[in-house]
DOMIDO-172277 format. One line per field, with one value per residue (C-alpha): residue number from 1; residue in one letter; x, y, z. Coordinates in Angstrom, 3 decimals, always signed. Example, Ala and Ser with C-alpha at 12.3 -4.5 7.8 and 13.67 -1.06 7.14 Angstrom:
BEGIN
num	[1 | 2]
residu	[A | S]
xx	[+12.300 | +13.670]
yy	[-4.500 | -1.060]
zz	[+7.800 | +7.140]
This chain:
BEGIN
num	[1 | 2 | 3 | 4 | 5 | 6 | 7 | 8 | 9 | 10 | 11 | 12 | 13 | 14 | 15 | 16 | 17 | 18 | 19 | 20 | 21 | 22 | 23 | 24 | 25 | 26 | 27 | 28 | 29 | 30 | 31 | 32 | 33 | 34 | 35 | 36 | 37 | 38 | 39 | 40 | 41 | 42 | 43 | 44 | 45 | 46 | 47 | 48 | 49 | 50 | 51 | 52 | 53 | 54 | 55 | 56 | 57 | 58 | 59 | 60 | 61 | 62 | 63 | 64 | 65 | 66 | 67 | 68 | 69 | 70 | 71 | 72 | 73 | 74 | 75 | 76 | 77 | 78 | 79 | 80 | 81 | 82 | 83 | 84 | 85 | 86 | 87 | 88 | 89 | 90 | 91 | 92 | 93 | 94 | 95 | 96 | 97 | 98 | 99 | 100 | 101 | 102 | 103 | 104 | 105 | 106 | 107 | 108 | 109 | 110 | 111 | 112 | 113 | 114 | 115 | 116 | 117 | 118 | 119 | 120 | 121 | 122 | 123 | 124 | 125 | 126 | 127 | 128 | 129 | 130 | 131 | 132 | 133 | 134 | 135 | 136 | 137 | 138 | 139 | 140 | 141 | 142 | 143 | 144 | 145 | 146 | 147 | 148 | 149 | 150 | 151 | 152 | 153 | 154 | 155 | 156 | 157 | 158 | 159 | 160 | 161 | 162 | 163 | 164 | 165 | 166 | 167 | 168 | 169 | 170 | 171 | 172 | 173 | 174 | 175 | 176 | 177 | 178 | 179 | 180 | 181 | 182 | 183 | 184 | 185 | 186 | 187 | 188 | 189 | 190 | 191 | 192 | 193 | 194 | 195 | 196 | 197 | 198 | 199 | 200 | 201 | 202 | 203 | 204 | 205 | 206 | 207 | 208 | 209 | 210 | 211 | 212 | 213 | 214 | 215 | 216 | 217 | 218 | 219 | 220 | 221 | 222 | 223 | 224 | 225 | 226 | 227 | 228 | 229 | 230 | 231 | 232 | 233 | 234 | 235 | 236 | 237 | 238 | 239 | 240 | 241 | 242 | 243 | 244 | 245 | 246 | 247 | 248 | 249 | 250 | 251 | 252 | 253 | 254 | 255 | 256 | 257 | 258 | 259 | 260 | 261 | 262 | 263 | 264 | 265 | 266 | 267 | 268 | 269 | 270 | 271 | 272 | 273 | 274 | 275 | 276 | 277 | 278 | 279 | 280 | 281 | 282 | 283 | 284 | 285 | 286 | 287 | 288 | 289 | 290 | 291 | 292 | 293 | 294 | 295 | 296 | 297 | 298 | 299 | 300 | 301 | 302 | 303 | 304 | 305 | 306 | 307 | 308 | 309 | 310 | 311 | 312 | 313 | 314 | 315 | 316 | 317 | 318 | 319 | 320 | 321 | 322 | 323 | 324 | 325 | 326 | 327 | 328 | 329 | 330 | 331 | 332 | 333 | 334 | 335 | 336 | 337 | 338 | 339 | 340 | 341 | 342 | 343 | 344 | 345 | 346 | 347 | 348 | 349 | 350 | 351 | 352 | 353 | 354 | 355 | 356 | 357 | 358 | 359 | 360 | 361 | 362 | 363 | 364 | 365 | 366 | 367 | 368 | 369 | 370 | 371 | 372 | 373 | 374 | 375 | 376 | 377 | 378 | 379 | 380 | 381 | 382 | 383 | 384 | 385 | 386 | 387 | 388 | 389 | 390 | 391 | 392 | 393 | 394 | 395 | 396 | 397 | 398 | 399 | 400 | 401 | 402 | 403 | 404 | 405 | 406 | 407 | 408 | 409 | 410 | 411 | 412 | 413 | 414 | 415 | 416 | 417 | 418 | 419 | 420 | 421 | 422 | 423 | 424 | 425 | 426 | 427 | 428 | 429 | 430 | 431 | 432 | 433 | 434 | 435 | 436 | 437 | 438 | 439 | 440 | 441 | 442 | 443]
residu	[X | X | X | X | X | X | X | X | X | X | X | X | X | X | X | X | X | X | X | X | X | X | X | X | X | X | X | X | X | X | X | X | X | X | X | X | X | X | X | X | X | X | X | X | X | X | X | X | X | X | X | X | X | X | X | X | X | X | X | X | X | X | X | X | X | X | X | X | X | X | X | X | X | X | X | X | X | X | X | X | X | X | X | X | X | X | X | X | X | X | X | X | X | X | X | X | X | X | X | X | X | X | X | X | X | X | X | X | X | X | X | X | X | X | X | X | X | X | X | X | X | X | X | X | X | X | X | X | X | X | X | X | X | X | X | X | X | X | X | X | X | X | X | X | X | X | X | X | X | X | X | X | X | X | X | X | X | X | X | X | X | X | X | X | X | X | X | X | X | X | X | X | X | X | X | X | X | X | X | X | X | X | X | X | X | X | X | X | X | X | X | X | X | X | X | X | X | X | X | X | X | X | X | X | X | X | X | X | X | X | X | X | X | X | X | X | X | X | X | X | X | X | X | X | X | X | X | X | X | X | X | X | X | X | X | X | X | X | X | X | X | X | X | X | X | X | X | X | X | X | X | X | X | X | X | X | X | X | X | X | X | X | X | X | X | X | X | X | X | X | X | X | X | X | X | X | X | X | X | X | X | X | X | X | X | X | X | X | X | X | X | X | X | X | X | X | X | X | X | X | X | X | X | X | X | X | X | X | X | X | X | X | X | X | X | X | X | X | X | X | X | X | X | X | X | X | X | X | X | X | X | X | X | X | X | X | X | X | X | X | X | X | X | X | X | X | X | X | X | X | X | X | X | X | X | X | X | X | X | X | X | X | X | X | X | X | X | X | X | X | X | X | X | X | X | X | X | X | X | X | X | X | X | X | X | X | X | X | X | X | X | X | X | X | X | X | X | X | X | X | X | X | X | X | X | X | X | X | X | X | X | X | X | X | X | X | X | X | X | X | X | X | X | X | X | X | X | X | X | X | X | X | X | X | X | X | X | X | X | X | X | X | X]
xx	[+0.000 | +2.966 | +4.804 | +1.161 | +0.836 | +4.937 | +3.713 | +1.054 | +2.585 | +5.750 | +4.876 | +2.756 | +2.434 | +3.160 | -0.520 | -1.592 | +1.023 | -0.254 | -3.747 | -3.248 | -1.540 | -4.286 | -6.762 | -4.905 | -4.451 | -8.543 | -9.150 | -6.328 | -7.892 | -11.341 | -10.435 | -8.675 | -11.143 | -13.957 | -11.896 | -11.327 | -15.266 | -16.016 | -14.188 | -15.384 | -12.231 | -13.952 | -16.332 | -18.237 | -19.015 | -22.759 | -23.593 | -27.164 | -29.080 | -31.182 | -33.131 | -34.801 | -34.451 | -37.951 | -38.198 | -35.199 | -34.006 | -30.204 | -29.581 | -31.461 | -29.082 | -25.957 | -27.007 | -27.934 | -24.343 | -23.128 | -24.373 | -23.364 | -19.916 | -20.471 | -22.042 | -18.622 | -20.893 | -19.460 | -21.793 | -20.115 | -22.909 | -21.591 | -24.497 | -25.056 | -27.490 | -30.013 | -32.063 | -35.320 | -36.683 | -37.545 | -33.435 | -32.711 | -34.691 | -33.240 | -29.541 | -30.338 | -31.707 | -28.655 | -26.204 | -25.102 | -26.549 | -26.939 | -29.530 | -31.794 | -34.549 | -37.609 | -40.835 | -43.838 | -46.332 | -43.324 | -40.848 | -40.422 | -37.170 | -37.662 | -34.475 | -35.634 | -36.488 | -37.770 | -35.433 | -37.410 | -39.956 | -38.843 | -41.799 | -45.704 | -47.543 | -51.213 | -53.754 | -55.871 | -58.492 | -58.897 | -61.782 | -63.302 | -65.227 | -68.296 | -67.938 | -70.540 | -67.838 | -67.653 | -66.130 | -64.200 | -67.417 | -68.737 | -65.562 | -67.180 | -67.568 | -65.427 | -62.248 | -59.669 | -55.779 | -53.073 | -50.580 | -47.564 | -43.847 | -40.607 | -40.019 | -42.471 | -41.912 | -43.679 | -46.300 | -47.019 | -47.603 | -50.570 | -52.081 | -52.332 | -53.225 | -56.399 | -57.106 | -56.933 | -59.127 | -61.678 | -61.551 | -62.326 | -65.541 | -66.141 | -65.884 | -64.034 | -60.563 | -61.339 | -64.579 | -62.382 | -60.442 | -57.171 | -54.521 | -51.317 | -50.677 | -47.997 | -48.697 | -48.334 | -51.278 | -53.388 | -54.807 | -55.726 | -57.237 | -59.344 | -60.443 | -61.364 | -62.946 | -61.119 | -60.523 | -63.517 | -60.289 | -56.894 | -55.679 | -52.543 | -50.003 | -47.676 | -46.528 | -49.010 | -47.172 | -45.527 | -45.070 | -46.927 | -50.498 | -50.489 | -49.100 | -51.756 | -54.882 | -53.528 | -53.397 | -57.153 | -58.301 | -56.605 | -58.727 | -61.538 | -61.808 | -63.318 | -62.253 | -60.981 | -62.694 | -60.710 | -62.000 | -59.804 | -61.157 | -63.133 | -62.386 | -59.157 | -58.510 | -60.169 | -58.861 | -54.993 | -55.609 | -56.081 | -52.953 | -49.886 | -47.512 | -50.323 | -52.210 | -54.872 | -54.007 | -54.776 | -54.531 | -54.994 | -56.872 | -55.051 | -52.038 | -51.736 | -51.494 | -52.489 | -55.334 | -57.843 | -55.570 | -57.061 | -58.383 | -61.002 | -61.655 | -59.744 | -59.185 | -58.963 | -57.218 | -54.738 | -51.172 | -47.740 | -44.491 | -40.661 | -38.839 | -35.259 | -34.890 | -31.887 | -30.941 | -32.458 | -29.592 | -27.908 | -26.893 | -29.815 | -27.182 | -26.383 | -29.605 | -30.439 | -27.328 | -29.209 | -32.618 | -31.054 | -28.868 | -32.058 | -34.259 | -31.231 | -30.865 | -34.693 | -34.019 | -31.255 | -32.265 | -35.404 | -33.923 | -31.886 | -34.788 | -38.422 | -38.121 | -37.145 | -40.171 | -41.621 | -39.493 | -40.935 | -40.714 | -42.192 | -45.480 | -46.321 | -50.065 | -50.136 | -51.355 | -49.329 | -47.992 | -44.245 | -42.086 | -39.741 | -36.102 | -35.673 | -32.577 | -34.814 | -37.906 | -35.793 | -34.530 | -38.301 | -39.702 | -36.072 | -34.708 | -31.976 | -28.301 | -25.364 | -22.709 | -21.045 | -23.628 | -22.959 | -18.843 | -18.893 | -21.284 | -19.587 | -16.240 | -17.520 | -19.026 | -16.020 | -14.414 | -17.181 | -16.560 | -12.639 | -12.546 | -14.978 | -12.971 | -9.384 | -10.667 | -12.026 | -8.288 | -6.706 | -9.380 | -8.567 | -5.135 | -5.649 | -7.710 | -5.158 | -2.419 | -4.797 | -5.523 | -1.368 | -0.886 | -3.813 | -1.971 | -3.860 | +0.044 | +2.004 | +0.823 | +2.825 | +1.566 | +3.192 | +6.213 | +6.275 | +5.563 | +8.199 | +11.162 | +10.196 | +10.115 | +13.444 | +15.202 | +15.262 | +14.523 | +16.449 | +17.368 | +14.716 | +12.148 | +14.682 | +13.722 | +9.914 | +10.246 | +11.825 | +9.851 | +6.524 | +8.406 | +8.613 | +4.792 | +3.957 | +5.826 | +4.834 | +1.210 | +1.410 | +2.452 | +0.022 | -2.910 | -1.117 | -0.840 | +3.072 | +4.788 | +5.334 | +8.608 | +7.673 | +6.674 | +10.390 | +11.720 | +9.993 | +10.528 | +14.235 | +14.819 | +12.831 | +15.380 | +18.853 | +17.622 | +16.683 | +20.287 | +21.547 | +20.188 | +20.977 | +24.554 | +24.651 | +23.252 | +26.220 | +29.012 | +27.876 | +25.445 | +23.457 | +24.734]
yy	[+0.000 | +2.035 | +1.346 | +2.031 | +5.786 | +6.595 | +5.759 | +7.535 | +10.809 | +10.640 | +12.831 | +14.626 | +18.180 | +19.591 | +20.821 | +17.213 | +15.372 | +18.127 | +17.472 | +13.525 | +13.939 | +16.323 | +13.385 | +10.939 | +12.977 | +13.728 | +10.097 | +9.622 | +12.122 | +10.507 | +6.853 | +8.165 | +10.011 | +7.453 | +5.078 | +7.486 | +7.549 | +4.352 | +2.973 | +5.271 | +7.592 | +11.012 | +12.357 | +15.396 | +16.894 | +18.552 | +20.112 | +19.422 | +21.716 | +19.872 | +21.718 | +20.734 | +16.662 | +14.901 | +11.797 | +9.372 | +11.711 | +11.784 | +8.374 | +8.495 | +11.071 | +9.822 | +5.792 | +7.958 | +9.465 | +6.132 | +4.200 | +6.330 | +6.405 | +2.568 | +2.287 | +4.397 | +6.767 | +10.079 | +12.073 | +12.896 | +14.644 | +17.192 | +17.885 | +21.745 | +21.675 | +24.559 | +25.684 | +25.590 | +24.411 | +28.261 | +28.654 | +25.114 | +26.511 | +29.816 | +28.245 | +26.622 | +29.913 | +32.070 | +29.214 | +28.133 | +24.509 | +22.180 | +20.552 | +21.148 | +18.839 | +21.269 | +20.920 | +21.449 | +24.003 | +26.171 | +27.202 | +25.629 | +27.440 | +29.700 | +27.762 | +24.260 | +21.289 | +17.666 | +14.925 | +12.778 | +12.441 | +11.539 | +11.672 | +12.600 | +13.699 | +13.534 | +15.926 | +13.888 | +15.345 | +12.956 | +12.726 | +10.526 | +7.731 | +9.075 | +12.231 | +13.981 | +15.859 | +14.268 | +16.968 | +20.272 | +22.190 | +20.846 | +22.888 | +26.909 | +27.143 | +24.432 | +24.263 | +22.079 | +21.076 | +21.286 | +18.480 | +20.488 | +19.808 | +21.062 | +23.466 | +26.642 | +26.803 | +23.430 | +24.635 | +27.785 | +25.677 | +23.780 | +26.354 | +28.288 | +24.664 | +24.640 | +27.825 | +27.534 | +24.411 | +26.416 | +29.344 | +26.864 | +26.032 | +30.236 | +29.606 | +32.403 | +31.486 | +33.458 | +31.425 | +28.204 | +28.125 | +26.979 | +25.929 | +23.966 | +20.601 | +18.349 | +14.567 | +14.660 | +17.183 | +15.500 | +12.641 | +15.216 | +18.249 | +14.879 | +13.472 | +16.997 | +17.870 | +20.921 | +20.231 | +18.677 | +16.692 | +17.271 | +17.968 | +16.133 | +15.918 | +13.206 | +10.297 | +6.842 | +3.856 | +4.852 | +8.671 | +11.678 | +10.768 | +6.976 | +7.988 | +10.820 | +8.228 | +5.649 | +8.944 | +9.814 | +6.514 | +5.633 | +9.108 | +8.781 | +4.976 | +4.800 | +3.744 | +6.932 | +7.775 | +10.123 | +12.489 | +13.045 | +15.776 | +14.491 | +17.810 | +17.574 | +17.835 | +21.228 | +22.383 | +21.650 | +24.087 | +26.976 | +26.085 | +26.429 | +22.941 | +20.841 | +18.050 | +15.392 | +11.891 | +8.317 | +6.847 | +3.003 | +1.177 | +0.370 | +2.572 | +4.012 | +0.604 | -0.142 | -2.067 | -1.319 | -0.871 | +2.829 | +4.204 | +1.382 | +1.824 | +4.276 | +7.923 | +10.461 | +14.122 | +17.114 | +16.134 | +18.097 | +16.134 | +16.476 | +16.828 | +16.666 | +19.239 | +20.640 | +23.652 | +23.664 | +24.343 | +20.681 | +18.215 | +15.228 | +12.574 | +13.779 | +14.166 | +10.854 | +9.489 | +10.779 | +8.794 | +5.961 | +5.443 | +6.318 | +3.550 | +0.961 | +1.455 | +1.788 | -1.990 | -1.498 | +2.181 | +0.344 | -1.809 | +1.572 | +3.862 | +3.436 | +6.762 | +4.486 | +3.273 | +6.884 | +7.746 | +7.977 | +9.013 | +12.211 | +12.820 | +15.202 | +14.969 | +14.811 | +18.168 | +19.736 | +21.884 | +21.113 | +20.751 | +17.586 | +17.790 | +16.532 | +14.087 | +12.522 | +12.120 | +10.138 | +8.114 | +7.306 | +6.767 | +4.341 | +6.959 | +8.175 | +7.379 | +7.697 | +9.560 | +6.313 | +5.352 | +9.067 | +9.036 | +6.297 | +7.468 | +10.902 | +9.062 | +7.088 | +9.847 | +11.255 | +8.406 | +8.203 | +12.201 | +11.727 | +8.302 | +10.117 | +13.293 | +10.712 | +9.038 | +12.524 | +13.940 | +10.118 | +10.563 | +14.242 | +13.300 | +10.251 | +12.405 | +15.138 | +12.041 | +10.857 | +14.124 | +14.683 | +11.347 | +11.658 | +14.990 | +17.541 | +18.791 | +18.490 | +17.192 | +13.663 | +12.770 | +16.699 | +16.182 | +12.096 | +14.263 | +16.869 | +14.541 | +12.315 | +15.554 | +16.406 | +13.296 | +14.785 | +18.114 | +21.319 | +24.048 | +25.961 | +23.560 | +22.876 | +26.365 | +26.209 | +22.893 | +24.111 | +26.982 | +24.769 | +22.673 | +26.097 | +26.716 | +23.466 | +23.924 | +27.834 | +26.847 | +24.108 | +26.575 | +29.419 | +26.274 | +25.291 | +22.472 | +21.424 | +18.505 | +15.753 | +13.775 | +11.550 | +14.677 | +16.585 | +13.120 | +13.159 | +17.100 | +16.320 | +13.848 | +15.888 | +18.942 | +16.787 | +15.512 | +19.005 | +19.262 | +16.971 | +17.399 | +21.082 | +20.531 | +17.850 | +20.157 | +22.412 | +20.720 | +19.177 | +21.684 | +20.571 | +20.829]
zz	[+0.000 | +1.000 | -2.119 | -4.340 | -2.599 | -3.499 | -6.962 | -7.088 | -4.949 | -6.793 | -9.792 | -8.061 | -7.777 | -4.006 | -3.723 | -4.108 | -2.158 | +0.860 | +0.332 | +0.476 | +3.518 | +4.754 | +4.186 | +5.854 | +9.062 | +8.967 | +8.894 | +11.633 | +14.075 | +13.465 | +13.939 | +17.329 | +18.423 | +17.289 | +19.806 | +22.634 | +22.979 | +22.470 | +24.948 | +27.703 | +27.742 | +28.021 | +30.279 | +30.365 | +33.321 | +33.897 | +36.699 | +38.551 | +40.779 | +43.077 | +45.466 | +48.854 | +49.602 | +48.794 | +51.250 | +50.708 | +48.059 | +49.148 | +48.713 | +45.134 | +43.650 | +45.323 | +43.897 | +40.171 | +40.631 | +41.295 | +39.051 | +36.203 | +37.185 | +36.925 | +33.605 | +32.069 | +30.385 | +29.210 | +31.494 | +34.747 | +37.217 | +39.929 | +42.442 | +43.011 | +46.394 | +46.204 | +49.388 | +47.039 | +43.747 | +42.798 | +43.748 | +41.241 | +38.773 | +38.791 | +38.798 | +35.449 | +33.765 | +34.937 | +33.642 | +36.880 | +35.983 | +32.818 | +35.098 | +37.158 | +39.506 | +40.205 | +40.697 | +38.133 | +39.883 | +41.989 | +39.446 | +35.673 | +34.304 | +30.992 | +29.323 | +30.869 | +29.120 | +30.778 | +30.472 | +32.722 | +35.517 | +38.668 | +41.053 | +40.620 | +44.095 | +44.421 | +45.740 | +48.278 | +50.967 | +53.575 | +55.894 | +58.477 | +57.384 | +58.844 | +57.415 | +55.603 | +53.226 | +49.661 | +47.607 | +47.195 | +46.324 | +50.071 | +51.991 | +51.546 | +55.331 | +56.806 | +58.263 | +56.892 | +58.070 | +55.413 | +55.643 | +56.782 | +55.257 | +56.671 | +53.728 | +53.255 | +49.924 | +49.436 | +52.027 | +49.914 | +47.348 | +48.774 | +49.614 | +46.179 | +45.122 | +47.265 | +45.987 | +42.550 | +43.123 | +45.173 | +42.901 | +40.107 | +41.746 | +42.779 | +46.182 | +47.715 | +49.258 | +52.293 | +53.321 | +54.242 | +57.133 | +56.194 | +59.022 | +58.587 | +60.368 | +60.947 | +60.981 | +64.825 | +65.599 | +62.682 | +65.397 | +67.973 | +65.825 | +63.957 | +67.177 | +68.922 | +65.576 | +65.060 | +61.168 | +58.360 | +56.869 | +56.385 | +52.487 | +51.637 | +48.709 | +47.666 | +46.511 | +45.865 | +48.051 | +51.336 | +52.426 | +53.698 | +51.925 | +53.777 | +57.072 | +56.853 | +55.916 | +59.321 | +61.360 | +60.445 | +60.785 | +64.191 | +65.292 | +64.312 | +64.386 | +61.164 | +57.946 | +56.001 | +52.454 | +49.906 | +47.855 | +44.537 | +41.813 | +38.478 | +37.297 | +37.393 | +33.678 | +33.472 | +36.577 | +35.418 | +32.745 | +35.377 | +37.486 | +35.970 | +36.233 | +37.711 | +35.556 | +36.013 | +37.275 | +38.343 | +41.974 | +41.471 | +43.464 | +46.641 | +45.898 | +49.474 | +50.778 | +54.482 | +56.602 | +54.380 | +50.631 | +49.810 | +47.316 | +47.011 | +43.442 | +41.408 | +42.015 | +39.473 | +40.711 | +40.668 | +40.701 | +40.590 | +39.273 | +40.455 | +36.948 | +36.194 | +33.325 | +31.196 | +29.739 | +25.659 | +24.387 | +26.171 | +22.971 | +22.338 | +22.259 | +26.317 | +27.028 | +25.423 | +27.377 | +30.950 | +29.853 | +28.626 | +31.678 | +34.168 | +32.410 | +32.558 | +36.089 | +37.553 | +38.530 | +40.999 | +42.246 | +43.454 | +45.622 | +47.454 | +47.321 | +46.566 | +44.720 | +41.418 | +40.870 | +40.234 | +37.674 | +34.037 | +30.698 | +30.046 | +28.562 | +25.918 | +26.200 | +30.182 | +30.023 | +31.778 | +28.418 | +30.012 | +27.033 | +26.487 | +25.486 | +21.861 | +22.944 | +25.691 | +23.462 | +20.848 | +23.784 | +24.644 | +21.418 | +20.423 | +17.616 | +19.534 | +18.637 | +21.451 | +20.798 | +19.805 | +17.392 | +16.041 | +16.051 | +14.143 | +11.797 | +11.310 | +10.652 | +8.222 | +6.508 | +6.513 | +5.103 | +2.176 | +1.155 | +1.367 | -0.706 | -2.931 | -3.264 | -3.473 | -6.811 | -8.092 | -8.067 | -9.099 | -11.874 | -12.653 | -13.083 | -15.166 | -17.703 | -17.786 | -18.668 | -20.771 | -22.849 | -22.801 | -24.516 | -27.226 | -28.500 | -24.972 | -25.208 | -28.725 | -31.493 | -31.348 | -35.050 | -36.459 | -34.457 | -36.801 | -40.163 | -39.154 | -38.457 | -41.440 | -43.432 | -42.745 | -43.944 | -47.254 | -46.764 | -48.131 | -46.144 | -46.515 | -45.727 | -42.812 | -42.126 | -42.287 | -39.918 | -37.783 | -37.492 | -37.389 | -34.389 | -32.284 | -32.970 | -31.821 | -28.435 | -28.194 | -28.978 | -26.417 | -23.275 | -24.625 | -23.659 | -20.239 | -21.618 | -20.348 | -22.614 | -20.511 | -20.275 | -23.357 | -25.086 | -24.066 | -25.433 | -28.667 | -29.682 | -28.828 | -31.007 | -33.841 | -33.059 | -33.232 | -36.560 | -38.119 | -37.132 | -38.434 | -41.468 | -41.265 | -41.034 | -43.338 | -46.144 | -45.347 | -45.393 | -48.572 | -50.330 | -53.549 | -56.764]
């Protein structure tokens, strides 16, 4: 092969013998860097905001952050902790972050897209089994506890959530008595009958919502029913980040599984989101290496089995990033899949653009040896001419020969070797002839 380029090269112009080696370092660079990839060799580093801890949410990032450092992916996560989700988002939109985890109905950043869902918390008012309360419209009047959290920017949330419900339905704000408990002073304000019910928002399985349902029950000694929203379609559409949802039958678990029968209602969702302008094949990369590891994050936090693909027609309006969607819907190539691709695209144009110039040149040898330079057929005539020629057709020859070559550099058309050879040849035997004639002139 070595010995096949020399050939080729030898003859060469400089130009060509630059751009040949041009091509050869383009493919070299790509095959490298093809390699470097694909075997795990470079990381990029993104850096995630994450705002206030949802339950057992420490030892869900730091298994994520794990895992991927496991899987040899070329997404390396640094954890930026924010004291709220209003603070994550806002760390994203100033460029602080490439991601961000924030929460649907508090703060959804301008420049953020959703890569995937990681939790979805339910709107649920609990009451006493022997309550006479069986909807939202039935609380202008009462007074009703608010499951409280330890962060009051999640507690100011539930409360604009119970108002856009009740403002939904025209019932002034201001005609429910609203009052924050924690799950300790739930029992006692039940069993005094200080509160109608107590509103709570989270998670189906174990959390806030069951614990809330066994303190309730324990009270009042009844069986607790739950009141969801069937309006919660049309509602969603008048509170920004919230949409309509399912609660299974028996998803809160306990004595009694509850709901009893299905529950539709309001629910918010805990996204992790990335800046619009992040590449789809890292985005893809985040999905991909979520979905793979759902299994194992299970067993380390019951977080994992929350965590979905996003939803364009959830209703929520929350856009999805581009690389993630592929990822979901199985178009998406990794960067692997796309290295290799580009190289051998590469390798396709240069090949192409190789046998252009080999065919270029061939042509241009090929137009030199059919006459593209001199005339090889005139430059025959002339030297048979001359055998017997007198001087002055030795004189008109010779004159025709420097026309031919003239002519021939006039068209940039340069004899070739052969060509020198030939013209040579004609020239030593007008010469010849020449001083033949001379030294013996006709009689």
């Amino acid at each position: 092969m070595i010995r096949s380029a020399r050939r080729l090269l030898g003859s060469r112009p400089v130009w060509v013998k630059q751009l040949f080696l041009g091509m050869m370092i383009v493919l070299g660079i790509g095959a490298i860097g093809t390699l470097v990839i694909k075997q795990g060799l470079v990381r990029w580093p993104l850096k995630v905001a994450t705002g206030p801890a949802m339950i057992g949410g420490a030892d869900f990032l730091n298994t994520i952050t794990k895992v991927f450092a496991e899987e040899r992916p070329i997404i390396h996560l640094k954890r930026i902790k924010k004291e709220s989700f209003a603070a994550s988002a806002k760390a994203l939109e100033n460029g602080e972050a490439d991601l961000a985890i924030v929460r649907s109905d508090i703060a959804m950043p301008s420049n953020g897209l959703t890569i995937a869902v990681l939790r979805r918390d339910n709107l649920v008012l609990i009451v006493p089994g022997n309550a006479s309360l069986s909807s939202f419209q039935g609380l202008s009047g009462q007074k009703i506890g608010l499951l409280k959290s330890d962060s009051a920017e999640r507690n100011e949330s539930l409360v604009r959530l119970l108002n856009g419900v009740l403002n939904f339905y025209n019932i002034n704000p201001e005609t429910v008595h609203q009052e924050l408990l924690t799950l300790d002073e739930i029992g006692p304000a039940i069993a005094k009958k200080q509160v109608a019910g107590i509103l709570a928002l989270g998670p189906s399985g174990t959390g806030p919502v069951s614990k809330a349902i066994a303190a309730i029950g324990s009270a009042s000694k009844t069986s607790p029913k739950l009141i969801g929203e069937k309006q919660a379609a049309a509602i969603a559409k008048t509170i920004q980040g919230t949409e309509a949802n399912e609660i299974e039958e028996g998803d809160f678990g306990g004595a009694k599984p509850k709901p009893e029968e299905a529950l539709e209602t309001l629910a918010v969702t805990f996204r992790l989101v990335g800046r619009h302008s992040l590449p789809d094949f890292a985005t893809g990369e985040i999905a991909r290496l979520l979905t793979l590891t759902k299994a194992r994050l299970i067993s380390t936090s019951p977080l994992a089995r929350n965590i979905e693909a996003p939803d364009s027609d959830d209703g929520s309006g929350l856009p999805i990033h581009p690389g993630a969607a592929a990822y979901f819907e199985g178009e998406q190539n990794s960067l692997v899949d796309s290295a290799v691709s580009i190289f051998y695209l590469i390798s396709i144009i240069l090949g192409i653009l190789g046998s252009c110039i080999v065919w270029l040149f061939s042509a241009r040898k090929s137009d030199s040896a059919t006459g593209g330079g001199i005339d090889i057929e005139r430059l025959v005539s002339i030297m048979r001419n001359a055998r017997n020629a007198n001087l002055t057709l030795l004189d008109r020859l010779d004159d025709e020969l420097s026309d031919l070559v003239i002519r021939s550099f006039d068209q940039g058309k340069v004899p070739d070797a052969e060509q020198i050879g030939i013209i040579a040849i004609v020239t030593r035997q007008l010469d010849l002839r020449r001083q033949r004639l001379q030294a013996h002139p006709p009689v």
